[in-house]
C-alpha positions as CSV (number, residue, x, y, z in Angstrom):
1,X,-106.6,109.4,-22.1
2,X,-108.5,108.4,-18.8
3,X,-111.2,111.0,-17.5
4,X,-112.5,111.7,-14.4
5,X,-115.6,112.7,-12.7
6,X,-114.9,113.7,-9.3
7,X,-111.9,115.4,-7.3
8,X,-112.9,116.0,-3.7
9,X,-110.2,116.0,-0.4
10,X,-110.6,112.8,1.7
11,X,-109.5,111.8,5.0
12,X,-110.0,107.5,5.6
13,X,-108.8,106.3,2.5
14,X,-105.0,106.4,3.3
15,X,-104.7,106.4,6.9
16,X,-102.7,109.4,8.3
17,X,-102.7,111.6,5.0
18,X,-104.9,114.3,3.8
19,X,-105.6,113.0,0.1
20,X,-107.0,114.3,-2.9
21,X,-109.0,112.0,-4.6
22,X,-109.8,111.6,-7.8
23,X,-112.4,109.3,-9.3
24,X,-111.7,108.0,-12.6
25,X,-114.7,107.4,-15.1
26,X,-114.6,104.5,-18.0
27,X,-114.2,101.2,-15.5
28,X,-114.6,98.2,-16.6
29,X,-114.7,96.0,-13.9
30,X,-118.4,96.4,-13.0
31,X,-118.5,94.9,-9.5
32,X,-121.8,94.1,-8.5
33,X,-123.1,96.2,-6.0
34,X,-121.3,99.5,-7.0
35,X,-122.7,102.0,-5.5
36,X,-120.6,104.5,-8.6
37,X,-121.8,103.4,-11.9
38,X,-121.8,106.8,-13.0
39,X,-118.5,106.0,-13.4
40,X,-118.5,103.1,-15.4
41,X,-119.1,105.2,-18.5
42,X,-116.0,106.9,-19.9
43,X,-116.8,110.4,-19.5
44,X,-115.8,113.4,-17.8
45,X,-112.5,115.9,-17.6
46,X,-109.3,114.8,-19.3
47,X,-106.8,113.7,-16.3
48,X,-103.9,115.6,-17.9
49,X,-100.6,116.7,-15.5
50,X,-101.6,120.4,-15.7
51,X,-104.8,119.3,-14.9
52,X,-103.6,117.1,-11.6
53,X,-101.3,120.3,-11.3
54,X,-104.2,122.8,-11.0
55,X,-106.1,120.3,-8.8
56,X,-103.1,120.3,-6.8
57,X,-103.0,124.4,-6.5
58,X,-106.5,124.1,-5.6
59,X,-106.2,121.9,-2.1
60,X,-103.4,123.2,-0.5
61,X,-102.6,121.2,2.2
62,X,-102.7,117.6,0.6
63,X,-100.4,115.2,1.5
64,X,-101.0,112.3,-1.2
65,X,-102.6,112.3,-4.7
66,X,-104.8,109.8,-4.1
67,X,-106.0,108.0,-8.2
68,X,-109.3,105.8,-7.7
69,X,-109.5,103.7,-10.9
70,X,-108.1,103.9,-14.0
71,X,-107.7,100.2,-14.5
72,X,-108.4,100.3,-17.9
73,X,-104.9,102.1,-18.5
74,X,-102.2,101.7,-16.3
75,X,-99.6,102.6,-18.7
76,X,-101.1,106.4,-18.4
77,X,-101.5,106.0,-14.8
78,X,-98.0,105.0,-14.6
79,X,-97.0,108.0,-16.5
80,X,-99.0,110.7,-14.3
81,X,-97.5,108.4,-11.2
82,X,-94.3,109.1,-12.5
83,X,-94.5,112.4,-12.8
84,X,-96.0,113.1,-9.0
85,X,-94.3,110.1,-7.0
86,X,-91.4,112.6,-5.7
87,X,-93.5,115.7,-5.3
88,X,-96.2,114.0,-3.1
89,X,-97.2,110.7,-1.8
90,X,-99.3,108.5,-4.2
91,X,-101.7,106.0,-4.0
92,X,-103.9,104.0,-6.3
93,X,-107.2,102.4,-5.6
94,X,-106.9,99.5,-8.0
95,X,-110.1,97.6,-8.3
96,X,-108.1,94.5,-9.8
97,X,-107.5,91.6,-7.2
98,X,-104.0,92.2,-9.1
99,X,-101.6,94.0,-10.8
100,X,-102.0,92.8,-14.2
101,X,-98.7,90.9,-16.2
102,X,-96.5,93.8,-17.3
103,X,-97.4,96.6,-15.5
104,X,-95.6,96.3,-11.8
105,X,-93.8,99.0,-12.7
106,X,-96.4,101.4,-11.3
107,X,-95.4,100.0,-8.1
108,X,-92.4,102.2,-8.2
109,X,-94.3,105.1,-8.0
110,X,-96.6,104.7,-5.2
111,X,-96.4,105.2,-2.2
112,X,-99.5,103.1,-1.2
113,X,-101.9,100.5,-3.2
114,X,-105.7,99.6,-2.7
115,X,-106.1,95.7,-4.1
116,X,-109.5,93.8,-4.8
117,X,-113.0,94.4,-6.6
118,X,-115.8,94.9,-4.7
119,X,-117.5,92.3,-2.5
120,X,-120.9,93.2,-1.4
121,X,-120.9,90.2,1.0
122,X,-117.2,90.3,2.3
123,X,-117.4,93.8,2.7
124,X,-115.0,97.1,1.8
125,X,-111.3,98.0,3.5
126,X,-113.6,98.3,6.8
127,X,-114.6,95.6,7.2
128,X,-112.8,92.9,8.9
129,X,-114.0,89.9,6.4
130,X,-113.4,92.5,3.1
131,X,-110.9,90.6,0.6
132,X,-109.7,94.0,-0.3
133,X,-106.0,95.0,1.1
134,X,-104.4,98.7,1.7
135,X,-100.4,98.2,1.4
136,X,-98.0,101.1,2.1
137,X,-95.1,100.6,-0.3
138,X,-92.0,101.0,1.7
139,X,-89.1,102.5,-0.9
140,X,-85.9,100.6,0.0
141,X,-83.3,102.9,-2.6
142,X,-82.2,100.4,-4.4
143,X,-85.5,99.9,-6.8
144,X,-86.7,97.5,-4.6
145,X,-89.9,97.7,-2.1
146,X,-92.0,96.2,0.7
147,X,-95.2,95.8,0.6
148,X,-96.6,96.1,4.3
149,X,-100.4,95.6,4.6
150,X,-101.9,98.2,6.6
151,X,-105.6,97.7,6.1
152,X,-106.2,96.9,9.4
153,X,-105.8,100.7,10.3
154,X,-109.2,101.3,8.8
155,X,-110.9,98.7,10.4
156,X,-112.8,99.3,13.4
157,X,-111.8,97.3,17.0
């Protein structure tokens, strides 16, 4: 069962939506210069459906339900993607620099996916050296997708 520590409505991390975001506790990626370690330690709420439900009730007016972690068990966050993707748009901050071997199947629940650990030195999704990437995941019907980097849209000119 993942957990989470914060919920809070956020406006840069997917460009042109009002998301909810929701930072999940118990990662295990560790990148160096993180400025959340809190959150490295698995501890917090229970990130059940009627709990995302109730969040949801809470901030009217979201457009995307927006997960930031959760690495350690993407076969749950598949299952809460699953049950959301057609309600609202979804998006996952993965702090992988990839999907791992047997889980791309969460791909068919997003609507948009955050890619790459932390790089103090390269920077995050703002900056224009970051090896981070933002992709909106373009739907095509037929159980196939695009993935179309948009990062640049948070990066300043």
């Amino acid at each position: 069962m993942l957990k989470y520590l914060y919920q809070k409505e956020v406006f840069r991390e997917i460009p042109t939506e009002v998301s909810l975001g929701i930072s999940i506790s118990g990662c295990k990626i560790h990148c160096n210069d993180c400025n959340q370690k809190e959150l490295w330690e698995d501890k917090g709420t229970p990130l059940t459906i009627e709990c995302v439900e109730r969040l949801l009730q809470t901030h009217k007016g979201v457009t995307c339900l927006l997960l930031l972690g959760g690495e350690h068990d993407v076969d749950y966050l598949t299952f809460i993607f699953q049950h959301f993707h057609n309600r609202i748009k979804t998006a996952w901050y993965c702090g992988l620099d990839k999907i791992p071997n047997g889980h791309l199947g969460i791909v068919s629940y997003l609507d948009y996916l955050k890619l790459g650990h932390y790089d103090n030195k390269l920077g995050g999704l703002t900056s224009p050296t970051t090896n981070q990437q933002l992709y909106k995941i373009e739907h095509r019907g037929d159980g196939t997708y695009w993935e179309n980097n948009i990062t640049f849209l948070l990066q300043s000119k």
